[in-house]
FIMAR-381972 format. One line per field, with one value per residue (C-alpha): residue in three letters; x, y, z. Coordinates in nm, 3 decimals, decimal comma, padded with zeros to 5 digits. Layout:
FIMAR-381972
r = (ALA;...)
c1 = (X;...)
c2 = (Y;...)
c3 = (Z;...)
END
This chain:
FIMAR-381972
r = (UNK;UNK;UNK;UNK;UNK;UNK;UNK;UNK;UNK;UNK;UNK;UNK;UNK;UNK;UNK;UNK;UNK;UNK;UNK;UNK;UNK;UNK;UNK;UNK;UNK;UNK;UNK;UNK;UNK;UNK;UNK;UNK;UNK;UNK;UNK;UNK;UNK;UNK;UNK;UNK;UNK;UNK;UNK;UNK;UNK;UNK;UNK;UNK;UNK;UNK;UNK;UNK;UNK;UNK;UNK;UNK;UNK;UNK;UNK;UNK;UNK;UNK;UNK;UNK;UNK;UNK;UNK;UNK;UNK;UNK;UNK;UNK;UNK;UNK;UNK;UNK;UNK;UNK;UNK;UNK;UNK;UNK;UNK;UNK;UNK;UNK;UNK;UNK;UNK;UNK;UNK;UNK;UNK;UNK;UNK;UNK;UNK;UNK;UNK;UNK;UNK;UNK;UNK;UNK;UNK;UNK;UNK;UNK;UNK;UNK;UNK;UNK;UNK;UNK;UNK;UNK;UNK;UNK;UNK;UNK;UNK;UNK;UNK;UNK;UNK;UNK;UNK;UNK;UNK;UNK;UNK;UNK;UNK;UNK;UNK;UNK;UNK;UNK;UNK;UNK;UNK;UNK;UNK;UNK;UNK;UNK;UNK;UNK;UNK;UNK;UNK;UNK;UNK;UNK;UNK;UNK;UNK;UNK;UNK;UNK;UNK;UNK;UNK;UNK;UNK;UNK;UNK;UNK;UNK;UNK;UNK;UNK;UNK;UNK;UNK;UNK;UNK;UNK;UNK;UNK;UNK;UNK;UNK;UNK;UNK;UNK;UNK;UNK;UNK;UNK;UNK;UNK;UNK;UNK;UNK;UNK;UNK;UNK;UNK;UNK;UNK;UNK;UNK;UNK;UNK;UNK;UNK;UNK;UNK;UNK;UNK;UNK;UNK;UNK;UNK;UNK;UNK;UNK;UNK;UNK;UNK;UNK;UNK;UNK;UNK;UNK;UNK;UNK;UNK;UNK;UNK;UNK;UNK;UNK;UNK;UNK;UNK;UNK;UNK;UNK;UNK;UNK;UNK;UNK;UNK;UNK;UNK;UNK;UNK;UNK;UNK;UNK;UNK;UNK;UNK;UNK;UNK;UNK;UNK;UNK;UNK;UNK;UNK;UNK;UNK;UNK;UNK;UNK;UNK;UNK;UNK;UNK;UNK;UNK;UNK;UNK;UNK;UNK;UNK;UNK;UNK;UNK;UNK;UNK;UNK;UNK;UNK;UNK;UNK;UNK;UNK;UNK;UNK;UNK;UNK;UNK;UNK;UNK;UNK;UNK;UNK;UNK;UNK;UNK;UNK;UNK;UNK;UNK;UNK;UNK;UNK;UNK;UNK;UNK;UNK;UNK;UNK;UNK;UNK;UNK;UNK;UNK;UNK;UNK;UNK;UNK;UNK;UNK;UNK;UNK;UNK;UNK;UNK;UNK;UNK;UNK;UNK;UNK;UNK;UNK;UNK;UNK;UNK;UNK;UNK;UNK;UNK;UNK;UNK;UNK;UNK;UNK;UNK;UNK;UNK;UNK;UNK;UNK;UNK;UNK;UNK;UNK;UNK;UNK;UNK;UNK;UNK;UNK;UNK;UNK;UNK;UNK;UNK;UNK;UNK;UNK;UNK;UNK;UNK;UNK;UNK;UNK;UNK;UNK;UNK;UNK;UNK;UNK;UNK;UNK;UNK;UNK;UNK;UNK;UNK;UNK;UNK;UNK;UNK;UNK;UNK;UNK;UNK;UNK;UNK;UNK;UNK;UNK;UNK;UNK;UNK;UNK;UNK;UNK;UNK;UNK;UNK;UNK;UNK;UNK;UNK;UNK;UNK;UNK;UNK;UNK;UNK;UNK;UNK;UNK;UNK;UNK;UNK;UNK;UNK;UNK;UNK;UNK;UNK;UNK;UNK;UNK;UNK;UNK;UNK;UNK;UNK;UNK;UNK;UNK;UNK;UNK;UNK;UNK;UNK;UNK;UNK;UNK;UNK;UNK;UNK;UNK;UNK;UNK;UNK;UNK;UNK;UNK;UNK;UNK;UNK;UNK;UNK;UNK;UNK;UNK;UNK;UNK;UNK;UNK;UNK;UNK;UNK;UNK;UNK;UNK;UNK;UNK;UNK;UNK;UNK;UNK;UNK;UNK;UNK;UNK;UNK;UNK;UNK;UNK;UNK;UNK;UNK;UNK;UNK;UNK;UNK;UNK;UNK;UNK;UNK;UNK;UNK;UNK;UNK;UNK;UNK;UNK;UNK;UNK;UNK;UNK;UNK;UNK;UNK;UNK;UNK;UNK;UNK;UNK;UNK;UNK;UNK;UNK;UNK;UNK;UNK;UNK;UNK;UNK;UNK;UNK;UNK;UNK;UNK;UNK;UNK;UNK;UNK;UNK;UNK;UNK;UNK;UNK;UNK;UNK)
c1 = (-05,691;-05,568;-05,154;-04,913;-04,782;-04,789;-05,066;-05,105;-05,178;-05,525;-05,544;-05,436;-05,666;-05,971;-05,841;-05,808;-06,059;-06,267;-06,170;-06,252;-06,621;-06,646;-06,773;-06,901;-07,228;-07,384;-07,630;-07,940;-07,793;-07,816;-08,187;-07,965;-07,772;-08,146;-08,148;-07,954;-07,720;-07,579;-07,203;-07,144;-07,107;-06,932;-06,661;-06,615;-06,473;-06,130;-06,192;-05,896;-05,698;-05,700;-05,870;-05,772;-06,085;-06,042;-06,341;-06,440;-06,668;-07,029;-07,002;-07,079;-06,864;-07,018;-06,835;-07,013;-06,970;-07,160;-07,167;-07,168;-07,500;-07,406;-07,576;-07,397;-07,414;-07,153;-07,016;-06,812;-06,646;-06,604;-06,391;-06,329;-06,099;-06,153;-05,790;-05,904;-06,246;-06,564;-06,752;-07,130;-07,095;-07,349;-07,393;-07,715;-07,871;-08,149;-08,392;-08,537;-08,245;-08,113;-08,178;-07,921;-07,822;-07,563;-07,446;-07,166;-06,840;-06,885;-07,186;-07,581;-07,658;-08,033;-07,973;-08,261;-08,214;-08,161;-08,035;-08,253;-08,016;-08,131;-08,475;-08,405;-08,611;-08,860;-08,632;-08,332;-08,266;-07,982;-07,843;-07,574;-07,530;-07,217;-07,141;-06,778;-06,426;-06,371;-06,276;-06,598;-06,629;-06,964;-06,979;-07,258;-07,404;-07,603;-07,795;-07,799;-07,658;-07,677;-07,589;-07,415;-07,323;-07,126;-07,157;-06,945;-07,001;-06,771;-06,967;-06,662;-06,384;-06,226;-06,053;-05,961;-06,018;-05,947;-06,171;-06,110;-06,323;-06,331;-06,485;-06,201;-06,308;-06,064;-05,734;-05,564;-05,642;-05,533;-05,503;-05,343;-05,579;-05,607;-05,683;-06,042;-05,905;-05,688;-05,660;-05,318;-05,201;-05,009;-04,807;-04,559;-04,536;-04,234;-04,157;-03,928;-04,055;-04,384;-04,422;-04,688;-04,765;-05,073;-05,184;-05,032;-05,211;-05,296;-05,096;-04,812;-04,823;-04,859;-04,657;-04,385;-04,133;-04,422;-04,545;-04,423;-04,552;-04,516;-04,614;-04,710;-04,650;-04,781;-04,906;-05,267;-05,491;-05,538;-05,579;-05,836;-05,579;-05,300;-05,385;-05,578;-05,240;-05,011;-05,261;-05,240;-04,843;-04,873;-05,090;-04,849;-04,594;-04,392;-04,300;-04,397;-04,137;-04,280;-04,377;-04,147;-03,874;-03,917;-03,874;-03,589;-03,360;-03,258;-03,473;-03,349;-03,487;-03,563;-03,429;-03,729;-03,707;-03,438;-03,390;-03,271;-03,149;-03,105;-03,124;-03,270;-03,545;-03,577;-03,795;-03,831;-03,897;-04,079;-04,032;-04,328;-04,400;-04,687;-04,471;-04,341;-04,489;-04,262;-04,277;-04,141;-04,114;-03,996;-04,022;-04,271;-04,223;-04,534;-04,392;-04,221;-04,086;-04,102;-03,790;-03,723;-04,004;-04,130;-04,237;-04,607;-04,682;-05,028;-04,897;-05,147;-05,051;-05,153;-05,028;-05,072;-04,994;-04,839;-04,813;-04,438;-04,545;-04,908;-04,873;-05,177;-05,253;-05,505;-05,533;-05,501;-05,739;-05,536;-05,484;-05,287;-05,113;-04,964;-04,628;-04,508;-04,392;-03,955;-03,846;-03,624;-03,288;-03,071;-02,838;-02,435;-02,286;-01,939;-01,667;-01,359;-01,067;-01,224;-01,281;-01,554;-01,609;-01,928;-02,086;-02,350;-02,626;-02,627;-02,915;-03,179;-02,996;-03,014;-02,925;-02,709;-02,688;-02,373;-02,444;-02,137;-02,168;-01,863;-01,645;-01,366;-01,494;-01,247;-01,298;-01,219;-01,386;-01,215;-01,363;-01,192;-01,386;-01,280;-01,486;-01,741;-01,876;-01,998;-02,273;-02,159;-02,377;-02,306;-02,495;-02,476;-02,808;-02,992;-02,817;-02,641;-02,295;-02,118;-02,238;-01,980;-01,944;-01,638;-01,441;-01,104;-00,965;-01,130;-01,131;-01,360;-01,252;-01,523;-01,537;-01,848;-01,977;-01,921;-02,198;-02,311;-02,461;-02,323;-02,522;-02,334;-02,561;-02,383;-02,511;-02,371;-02,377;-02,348;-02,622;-02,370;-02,244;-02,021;-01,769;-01,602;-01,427;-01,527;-01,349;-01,413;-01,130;-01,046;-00,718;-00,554;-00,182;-00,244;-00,397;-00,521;-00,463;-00,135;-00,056;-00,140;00,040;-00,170;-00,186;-00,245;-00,151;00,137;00,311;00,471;00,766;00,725;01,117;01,243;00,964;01,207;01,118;01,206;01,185;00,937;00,972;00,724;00,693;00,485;00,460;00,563;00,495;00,658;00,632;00,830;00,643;00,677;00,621;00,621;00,541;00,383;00,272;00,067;00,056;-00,311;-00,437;-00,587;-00,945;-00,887;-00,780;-01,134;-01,239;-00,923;-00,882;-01,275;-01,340;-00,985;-01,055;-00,919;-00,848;-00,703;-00,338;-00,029;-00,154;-00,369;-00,154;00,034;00,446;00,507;00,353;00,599;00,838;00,996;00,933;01,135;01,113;01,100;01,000;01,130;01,020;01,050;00,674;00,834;01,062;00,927;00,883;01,056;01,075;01,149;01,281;01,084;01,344;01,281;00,949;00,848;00,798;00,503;00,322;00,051;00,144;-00,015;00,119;-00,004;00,182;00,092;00,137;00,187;00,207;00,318;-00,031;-00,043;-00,327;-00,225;-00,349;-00,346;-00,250;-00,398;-00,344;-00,167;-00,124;00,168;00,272;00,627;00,769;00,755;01,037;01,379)
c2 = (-05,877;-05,547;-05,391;-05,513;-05,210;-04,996;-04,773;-04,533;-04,137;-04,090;-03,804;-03,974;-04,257;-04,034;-03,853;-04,170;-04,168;-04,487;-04,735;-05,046;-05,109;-04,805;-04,413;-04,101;-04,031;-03,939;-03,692;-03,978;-03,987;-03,663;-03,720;-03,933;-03,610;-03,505;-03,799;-03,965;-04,078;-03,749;-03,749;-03,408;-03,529;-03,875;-03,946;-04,191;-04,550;-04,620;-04,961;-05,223;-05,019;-05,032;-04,711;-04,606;-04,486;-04,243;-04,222;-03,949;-04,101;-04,076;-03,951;-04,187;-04,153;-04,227;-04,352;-04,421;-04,581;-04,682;-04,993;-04,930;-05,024;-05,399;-05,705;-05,901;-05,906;-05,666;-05,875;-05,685;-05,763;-05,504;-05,604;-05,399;-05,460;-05,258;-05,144;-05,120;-05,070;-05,241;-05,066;-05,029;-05,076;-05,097;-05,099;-04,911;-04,917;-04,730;-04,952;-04,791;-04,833;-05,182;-05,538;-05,697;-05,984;-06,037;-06,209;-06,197;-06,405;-06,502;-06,582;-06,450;-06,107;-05,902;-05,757;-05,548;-05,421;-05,052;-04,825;-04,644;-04,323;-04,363;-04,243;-04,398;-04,334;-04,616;-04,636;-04,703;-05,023;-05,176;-05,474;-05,554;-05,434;-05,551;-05,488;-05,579;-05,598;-05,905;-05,845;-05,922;-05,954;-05,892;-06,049;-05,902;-05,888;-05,618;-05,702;-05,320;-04,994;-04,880;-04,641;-04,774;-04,624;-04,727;-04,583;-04,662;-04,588;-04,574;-04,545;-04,635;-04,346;-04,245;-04,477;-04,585;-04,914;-05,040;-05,074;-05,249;-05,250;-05,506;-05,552;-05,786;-06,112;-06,258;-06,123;-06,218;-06,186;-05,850;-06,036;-06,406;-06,684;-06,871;-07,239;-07,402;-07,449;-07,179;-07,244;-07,264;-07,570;-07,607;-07,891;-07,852;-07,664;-07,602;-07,412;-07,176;-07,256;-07,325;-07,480;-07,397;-07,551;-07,432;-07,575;-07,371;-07,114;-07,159;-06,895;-06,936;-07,278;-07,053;-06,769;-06,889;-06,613;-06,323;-06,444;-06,520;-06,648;-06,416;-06,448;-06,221;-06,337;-06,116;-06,169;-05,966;-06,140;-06,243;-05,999;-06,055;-05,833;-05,687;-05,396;-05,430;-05,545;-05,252;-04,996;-05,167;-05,131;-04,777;-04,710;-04,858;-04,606;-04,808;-04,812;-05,081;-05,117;-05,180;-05,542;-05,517;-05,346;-05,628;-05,899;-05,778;-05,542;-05,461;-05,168;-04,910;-04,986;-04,727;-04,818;-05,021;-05,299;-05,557;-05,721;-06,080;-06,230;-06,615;-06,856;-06,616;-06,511;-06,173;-06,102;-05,791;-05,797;-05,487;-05,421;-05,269;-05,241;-05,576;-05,792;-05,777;-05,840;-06,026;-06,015;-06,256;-06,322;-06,725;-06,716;-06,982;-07,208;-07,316;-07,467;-07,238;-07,280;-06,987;-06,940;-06,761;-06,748;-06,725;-07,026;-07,043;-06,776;-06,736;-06,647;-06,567;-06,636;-06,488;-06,595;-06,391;-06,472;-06,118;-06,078;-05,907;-05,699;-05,580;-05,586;-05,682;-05,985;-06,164;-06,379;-06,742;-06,800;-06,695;-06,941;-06,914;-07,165;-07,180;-07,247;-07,520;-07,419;-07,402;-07,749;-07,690;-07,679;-07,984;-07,866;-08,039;-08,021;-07,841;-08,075;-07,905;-07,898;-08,091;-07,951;-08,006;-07,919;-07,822;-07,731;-07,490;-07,453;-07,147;-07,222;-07,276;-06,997;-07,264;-07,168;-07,466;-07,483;-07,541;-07,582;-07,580;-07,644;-07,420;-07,643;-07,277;-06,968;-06,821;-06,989;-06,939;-06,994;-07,003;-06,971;-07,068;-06,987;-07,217;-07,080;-06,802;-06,556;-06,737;-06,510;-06,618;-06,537;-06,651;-06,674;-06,722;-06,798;-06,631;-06,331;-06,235;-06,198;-06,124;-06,118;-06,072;-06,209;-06,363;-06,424;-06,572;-06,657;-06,497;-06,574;-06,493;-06,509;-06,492;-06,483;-06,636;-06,901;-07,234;-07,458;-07,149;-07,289;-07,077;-07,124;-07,076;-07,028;-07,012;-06,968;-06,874;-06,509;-06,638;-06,822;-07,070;-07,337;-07,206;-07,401;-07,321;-07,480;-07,470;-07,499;-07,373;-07,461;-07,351;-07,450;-07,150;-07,301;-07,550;-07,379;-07,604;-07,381;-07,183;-06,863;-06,634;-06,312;-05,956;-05,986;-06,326;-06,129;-06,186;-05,919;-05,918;-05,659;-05,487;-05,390;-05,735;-05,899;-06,014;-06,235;-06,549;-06,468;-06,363;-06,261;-06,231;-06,169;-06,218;-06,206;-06,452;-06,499;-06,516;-06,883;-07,144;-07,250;-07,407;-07,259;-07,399;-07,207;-07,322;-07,206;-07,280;-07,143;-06,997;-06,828;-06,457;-06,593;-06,854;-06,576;-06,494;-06,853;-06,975;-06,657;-06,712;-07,129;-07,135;-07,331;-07,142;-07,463;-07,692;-07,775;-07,881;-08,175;-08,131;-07,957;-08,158;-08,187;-08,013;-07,740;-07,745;-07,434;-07,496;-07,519;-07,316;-07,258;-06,919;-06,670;-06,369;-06,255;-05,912;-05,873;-05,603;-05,870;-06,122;-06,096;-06,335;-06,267;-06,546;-06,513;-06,794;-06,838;-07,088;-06,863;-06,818;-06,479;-06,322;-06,554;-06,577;-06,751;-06,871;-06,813;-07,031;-06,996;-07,221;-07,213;-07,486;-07,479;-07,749;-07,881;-07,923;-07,767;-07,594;-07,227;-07,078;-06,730;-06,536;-06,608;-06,403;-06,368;-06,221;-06,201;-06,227;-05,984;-06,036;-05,844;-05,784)
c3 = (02,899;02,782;02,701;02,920;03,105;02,847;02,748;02,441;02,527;02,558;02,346;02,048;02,065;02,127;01,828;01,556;01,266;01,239;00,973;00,819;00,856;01,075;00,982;01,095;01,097;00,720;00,668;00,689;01,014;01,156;01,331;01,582;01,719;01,869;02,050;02,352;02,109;01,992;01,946;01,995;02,406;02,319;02,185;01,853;01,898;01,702;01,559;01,590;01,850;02,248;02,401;02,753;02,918;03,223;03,448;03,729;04,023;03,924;03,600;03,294;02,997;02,646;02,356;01,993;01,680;01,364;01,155;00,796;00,594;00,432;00,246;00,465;00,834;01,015;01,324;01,577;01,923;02,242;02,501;02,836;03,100;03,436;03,601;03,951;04,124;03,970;03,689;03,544;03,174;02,862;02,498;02,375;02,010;01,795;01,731;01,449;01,203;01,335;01,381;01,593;01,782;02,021;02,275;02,568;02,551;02,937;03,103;03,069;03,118;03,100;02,786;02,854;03,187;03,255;03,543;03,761;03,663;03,279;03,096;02,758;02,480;02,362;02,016;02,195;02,368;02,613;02,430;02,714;03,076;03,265;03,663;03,788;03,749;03,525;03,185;02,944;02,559;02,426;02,053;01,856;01,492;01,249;00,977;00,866;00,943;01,325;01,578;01,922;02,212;02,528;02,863;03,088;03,505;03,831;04,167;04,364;04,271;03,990;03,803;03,425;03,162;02,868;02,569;02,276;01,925;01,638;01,330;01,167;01,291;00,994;01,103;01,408;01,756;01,928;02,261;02,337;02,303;02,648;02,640;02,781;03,077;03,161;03,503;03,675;03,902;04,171;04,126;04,436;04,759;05,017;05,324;05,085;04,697;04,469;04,148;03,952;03,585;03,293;02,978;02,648;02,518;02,136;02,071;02,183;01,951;01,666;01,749;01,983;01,893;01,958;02,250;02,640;02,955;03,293;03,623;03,868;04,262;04,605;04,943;04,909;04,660;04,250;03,980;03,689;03,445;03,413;03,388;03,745;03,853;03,756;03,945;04,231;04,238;04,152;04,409;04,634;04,565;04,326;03,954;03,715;03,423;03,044;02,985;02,675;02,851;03,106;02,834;02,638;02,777;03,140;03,279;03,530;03,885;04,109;04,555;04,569;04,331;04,265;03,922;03,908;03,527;03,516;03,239;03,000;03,284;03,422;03,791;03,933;04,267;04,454;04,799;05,014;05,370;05,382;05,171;04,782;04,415;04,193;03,812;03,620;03,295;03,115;02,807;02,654;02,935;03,116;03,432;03,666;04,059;04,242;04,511;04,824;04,976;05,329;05,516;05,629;05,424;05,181;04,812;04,550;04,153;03,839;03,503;03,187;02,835;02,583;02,312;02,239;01,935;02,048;02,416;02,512;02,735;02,841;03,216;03,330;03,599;03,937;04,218;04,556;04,775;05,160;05,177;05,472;05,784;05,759;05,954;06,267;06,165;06,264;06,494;06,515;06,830;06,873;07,041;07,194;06,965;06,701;06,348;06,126;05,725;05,595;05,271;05,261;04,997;04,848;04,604;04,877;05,183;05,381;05,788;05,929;06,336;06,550;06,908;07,222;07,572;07,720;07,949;08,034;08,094;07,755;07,412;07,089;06,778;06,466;06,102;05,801;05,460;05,234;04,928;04,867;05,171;05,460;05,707;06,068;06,419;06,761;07,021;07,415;07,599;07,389;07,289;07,019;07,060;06,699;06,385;06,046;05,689;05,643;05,358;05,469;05,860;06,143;06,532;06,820;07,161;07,444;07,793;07,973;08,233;08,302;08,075;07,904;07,590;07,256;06,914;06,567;06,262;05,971;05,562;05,224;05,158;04,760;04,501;04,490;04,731;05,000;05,250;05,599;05,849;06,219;06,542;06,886;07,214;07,520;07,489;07,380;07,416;07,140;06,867;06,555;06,291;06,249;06,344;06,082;05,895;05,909;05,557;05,331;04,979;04,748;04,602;04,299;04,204;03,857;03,816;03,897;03,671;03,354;03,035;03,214;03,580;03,866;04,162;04,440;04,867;05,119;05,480;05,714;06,108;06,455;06,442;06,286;05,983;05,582;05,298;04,947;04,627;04,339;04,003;03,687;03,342;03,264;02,957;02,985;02,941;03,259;03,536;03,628;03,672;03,858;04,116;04,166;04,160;04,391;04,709;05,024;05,234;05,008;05,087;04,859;04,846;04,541;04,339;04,110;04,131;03,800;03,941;04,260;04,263;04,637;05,001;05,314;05,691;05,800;06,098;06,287;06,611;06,497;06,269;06,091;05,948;05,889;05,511;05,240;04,862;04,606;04,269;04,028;03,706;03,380;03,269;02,942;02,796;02,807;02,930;03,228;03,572;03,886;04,191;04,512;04,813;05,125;05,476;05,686;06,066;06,399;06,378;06,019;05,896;05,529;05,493;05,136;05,098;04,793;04,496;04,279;03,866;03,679;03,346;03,240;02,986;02,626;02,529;02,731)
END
C-alpha cells in the first residue's frame, strides 16, 4: 500500500513538525540523545502523513518519534511499503521509560531478534524486525511516554520506501480497506482476452465517489505495491503518468505509450522490448476483461484499490493466467468468378483466410470495401506478394504458375465491424464489377449553387454505364454520422423513391471527357442535402461514388 504514482518531495516531509499525539523530545528527555537513540543523526517521524524514505546500499537510515506521556494507552500504527528490492526493517524502544505491547498486522515475527551489525544497549530493545518486500503494518500500544526509533536497511542496492505513521486510530483510514479475501479470480480465459473478477473493498462501499478500482497487466511477474510497480517501469526506461491524472483527465504520453478511453475507462499501454504493462483504470467496477492479448502467452495481474483524494492504495493479492493457444483460422476457398461478402469483426481483430488454387497463369483479384478500412495480404506459396489497406476499389493482377496456391488474409483496420467484397478471375474479358472512373468524388460548383438549385459532376468512364442520382435532406448534426455509417456497396436499391433525383447512360472514349454535371432544382433554401450518385455497369454490380453534402443558399 502506499500513493499511487505520486509522491510528496522528500524534503518537505522530513521537514513537517509532529502533531497530534506526537512531540519533540522535552528536557526529561535529553539523557536519550547519549544513547543509540539520539536524534541529532535521525530524522523525526511526521505523524499522519506518507514519508518517502531514500536508502543508499548498506547504510541504515534511522527515523524517531515519541509518544506523549498519557493516562490512557497511546496506540499507534507504522506501515512500510518497499518500492523495489527487499529491505531489513525494525522498530527499537527504551526500555527504561516504556511499557509496550505490540504486535504485527501480518504474520509472527521475533520481536526480539537483532542483527549481527547492531550492539544495542541492554535498555533498548527490538520490538519488531521485518525482512522483505511485502508491505507490513506493525500495530503497537504505550502505556506511558517512550522513545522509538526505526531503522531501516538495503543490502541489495540503493533503493527507496514508503513509511507511514498513525496515532488517529478514530479517523479514517489513509489507505483503502481490502476485503478478507482479497484475492483476485480468474473467471475466464481466451486465446486473445481474460476476465478477471474480486470481492469489493469496504471502502469503496462507503466511499464510492473517492475511490476506484485499477489494474495493472505485464508479461514478467506480480507486484506486492504500487509503488514496487511504478519503479519497475521507470527502470525500464518509461514514464508512469499520476494515478489521478490517469483517472480524470487525459495525460500527455510520451512515443512509447498509447492511451485508450472507452466507456468512461482509460488504459495506458507501455511498449518495451520483452512485452508491455497496461494500466487501467474502471471505476468501481470489480469485474474487468482484459483484450488484445497474445495467444499462449503467461500474463500476470495485480489489482489495487485508491483512494482519489489521498492517493494512496493498498494491493489485492496478484494472480496470473495462460492465455489459449489462437485456433487455426478457417480458411474459404476462392472460386473463379464468383463473389463472396464478408463481415469482419473489428472488436476481436479477427484474421479471416481466403484460399485459391490458380487455374491461368494471370488473375485478378478485386477488393471492394464496403465499410470501414479493410488490411488485405496475399500470398503465393508462401510468399508475400502485396500487402495494402484499402478503403474503397482496388485490383491486383498477378502472373504465376499453373496450381500455384494464393492465400488472402483479410481484417478490419477499425474497432468496429468492417465489410468487403472479394473476387478473384482469370477471365479478364468479363469483368464482374464495372469499369471504374480515376476518381469516385462528386464535386459540387459554388457559383451555380442557388437557393433552390444544386448542381454537381462527376466522372464517368469509357464504358457504357447508368447513373442515377439521389438525395436526402440531413440536419447539420447528422453529416458526420451519415458520410461515416454510409455503406460503400449498397446499390439504389435501398434508397427509397422520394429520394430518387434521375438516372442516365453515359461514356466517352476520350477519359478527358468523360465528365457529366447535373443541375438538381426544387431545393429548399438553406438547407442541407445528400448527394448519392451510383454506378451501374453490363454485369450489374452497383458501385457508389462518394458521397457528397451541400447546402443551398439562404438568401438569393
Amino acid at each position: 500500500m502506499f500513493r499511487f504514482w505520486i509522491y510528496l518531495p522528500f524534503h518537505l516531509l522530513v521537514a513537517m513538525c509532529l502533531c497530534h499525539s506526537i512531540k519533540m523530545p522535552t528536557s526529561s528527555q535529553h539523557s536519550f540523545k547519549s544513547d543509540l537513540f539520539s536524534c541529532n543523526h535521525s530524522l523525526i517521524l511526521a505523524d499522519g502523513k506518507e514519508t518517502t524514505v531514500h536508502l543508499l546500499k548498506d547504510i541504515p537510515k534511522r527515523y524517531c518519534f515519541i509518544l506523549e506521556e498519557d493516562r490512557a494507552p497511546a496506540p499507534f500504527t507504522v506501515t512500510v511499503t518497499p518500492c523495489d528490492v527487499p529491505i531489513e526493517w525494525s522498530i527499537l524502544v527504551h526500555k527504561a521509560s516504556t511499557k509496550f505491547l505490540g504486535k504485527a498486522a501480518r504474520g509472527d515475527y521475533d520481536t526480539l531478534e537483532t542483527t549481527k551489525s547492531q550492539k544495542i544497549p541492554k535498555s533498548v530493545s527490538i520490538i519488531f524486525n521485518y525482512k522483505g518486500n511485502s508491505v507490513e503494518t506493525y500495530m503497537g500500544m504505550s502505556s506511558y511516554s517512550a522513545f522509538y526509533m526505526l531503522e531501516f536497511l538495503s543490502v541489495e542496492r540503493d533503493t527507496h520506501i514508503a513509511v507511514y505513521l498513525t496515532t488517529d486510530t478514530t479517523s479514517g483510514h489513509l489507505y483503502p480497506e481490502l476485503p478478507v479475501d482479497p484475492r483476485i479470480d480468474v473467471i475466464g480465459v481466451d486465446h486473445a482476452t481474460v476476465t478477471l473478477a474480486w470481492k469489493h473493498s469496504p471502502s469503496v462501499l462507503k466511499h464510492k465517489e473517492n475511490i476506484q478500482y485499477c489494474l495493472l497487466v505485464n508479461e514478467k511477474h506480480n507486484y506486492k505495491s504500487l509503488c514496487a510497480a511504478e519503479t519497475a517501469i521507470r527502470s525500464s526506461g518509461m514514464k508512469s503518468p499520476p494515478a489521478l491524472a490517469l483517472s480524470l483527465f487525459p495525460y500527455f504520453l510520451d512515443h512509447q505509450q498509447v492511451m485508450i478511453l472507452s466507456n468512461s475507462e482509460l488504459s495506458i499501454i507501455n511498449r518495451v522490448s520483452n512485452g508491455e504493462v497496461r494500466q487501467i483504470c474502471m471505476g468501481t467496477k470489480n469485474t474487468y476483461t482484459v483484450p488484445n492479448l497474445r495467444p499462449s502467452t503467461q500474463y500476470y495481474f495485480d489489482v489495487f484499490v485508491v483512494n482519489l483524494l489521498t492517493n494512496a492504495s493498498a494491493a489485492y493479492t496478484g494472480t496470473f493466467a495462460r492465455t489459449l493457444e489462437e485456433p487455426e483460422p478457417k480458411v474459404i476457398e476462392l472460386k473463379d468468378g464468383k463473389l463472396i461478402h464478408l463481415i469482419l469483426d473489428g472488436k476481436k481483430q479477427k484474421f479471416y483466410s481466403l484460399q485459391y488454387q490458380a487455374r491461368h497463369k494471370k488473375i485478378q483479384f478485386t477488393f471492394q470495401s464496403c465499410s470501414g478500412q479493410v488490411g488485405v495480404q496475399i500470398a503465393r506459396n508462401g510468399k508475400v506478394l502485396a500487402s495494402e489497406n484499402i478503403a474503397g476499389f482496388k485490383h491486383f493482377s498477378l502472373k504465376g504458375k499453373l496450381l500455384d496456391t494464393y492465400l488472402v488474409q483479410l481484417r478490419s483496420m477499425d474497432h468496429t465491424n468492417s465489410s468487403v467484397k472479394v473476387q478473384v478471375s482469370s477471365h479478364f474479358h468479363k469483368p464482374f464489377f464495372p469499369l471504374l472512373p480515376e476518381s469516385l468524388k462528386i464535386k459540387s460548383f459554388s457559383k451555380l449553387r442557388t437557393c433552390n438549385s444544386v448542381t454537381i459532376a462527376w466522372l464517368g468512364t469509357q464504358e457504357q454505364s447508368k447513373y442515377c442520382v439521389y438525395k436526402k435532406r440531413i440536419k447539420e448534426d447528422q453529416v458526420w454520422m451519415e458520410v461515416r455509417s454510409a455503406d460503400r456497396c449498397s446499390g439504389p436499391k435501398t434508397r427509397y423513391n422520394s429520394e430518387k433525383v434521375l438516372c442516365k447512360y453515359f461514356y466517352d472514349i476520350n477519359l478527358r471527357r468523360a465528365v457529366t454535371t447535373q443541375t438538381i432544382k426544387g431545393l429548399e433554401a438553406g438547407t442541407l442535402y445528400l448527394f448519392d450518385v451510383y454506378l451501374t455497369g453490363p454485369s450489374g454490380i452497383p458501385v457508389r461514388y462518394h458521397s457528397k453534402v451541400v447546402k443551398t443558399r439562404k438568401k438569393c
